[in-house]
C-alpha positions, 0 to 999 in steps of 0.5 A: 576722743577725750581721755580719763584715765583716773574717772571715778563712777559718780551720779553723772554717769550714764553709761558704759560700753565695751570698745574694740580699739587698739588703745581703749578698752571702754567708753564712758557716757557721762552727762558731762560728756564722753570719755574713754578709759584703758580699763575694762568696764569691769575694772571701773565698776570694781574700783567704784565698789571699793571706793563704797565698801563692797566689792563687785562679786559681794553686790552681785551676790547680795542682789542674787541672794535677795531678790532671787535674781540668777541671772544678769542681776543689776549691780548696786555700787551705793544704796545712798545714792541709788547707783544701781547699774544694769548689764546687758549681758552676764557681769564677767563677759567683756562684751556687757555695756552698762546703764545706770537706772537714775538717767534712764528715761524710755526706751525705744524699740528700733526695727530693722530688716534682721531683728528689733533692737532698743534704744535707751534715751535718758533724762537729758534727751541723750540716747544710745542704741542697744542689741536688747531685745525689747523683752530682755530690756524690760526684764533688766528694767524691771529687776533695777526698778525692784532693787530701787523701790527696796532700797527706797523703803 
């Protein structure tokens, strides 16, 4: 388990995900490795705002004033380097992980016995399971990839 606790959201990352640990409060997924950090994933996507001039709550309303989006819009934190970042539950919750358009590949559905999950493999062949439906996965995917061919334009 390597700690950072000065990591700065960049185009290598890939992924962030609430942990329950008495220490650490996130898990980052980056494609040098895996890191954890005492912040909240909230408090690093707000850090990664500022450091782009904007902040959280101004991209999320941006997002939802634009394309329409009310709920769980994805999060832009640089339109010049398509940091575009999607939620998996509402953006306050602390229980939403994170995953960056950018490395996101295909996606799988998982069944089990209780109910279908996903599993969302990137570029690099990586993957990581979620408890997104494979409607609610697509949904997400599908407001990013709007957001990206806009930004595109």
């Amino acid at each position: 388990m390597e700690v950072n606790e000065n990591y700065v959201i960049n185009v290598d990352t890939k992924a962030l995900k609430p942990v329950q640990h008495f220490q650490y409060q996130t898990k980052i997924v980056d494609a040098k490795g895996e890191y954890y950090s005492t912040k909240t994933c909230k408090e690093l996507l707000m850090e990664s705002c500022i450091q782009h001039l904007t902040t959280f709550e101004g991209a999320l309303y941006a997002v939802r004033k634009r394309f329409g989006f009310t709920k769980e819009p994805p999060l832009v934190i640089d339109k010049a380097n398509e940091l575009i970042v999607i939620p998996t539950k509402s953006p306050t919750s602390h229980l939403c992980s994170w995953y960056f358009l950018s490395h996101i590949d295909v996606t799988q559905t998982l069944s089990s016995s209780k109910q279908a999950s996903q599993i969302i493999y990137f570029h690099d062949q990586t993957y990581l399971p979620t408890s997104l439906s494979r409607h609610s996965l697509k949904e997400k995917l599908s407001k990013a990839l709007t957001v990206q061919h806009d930004i595109r334009k």
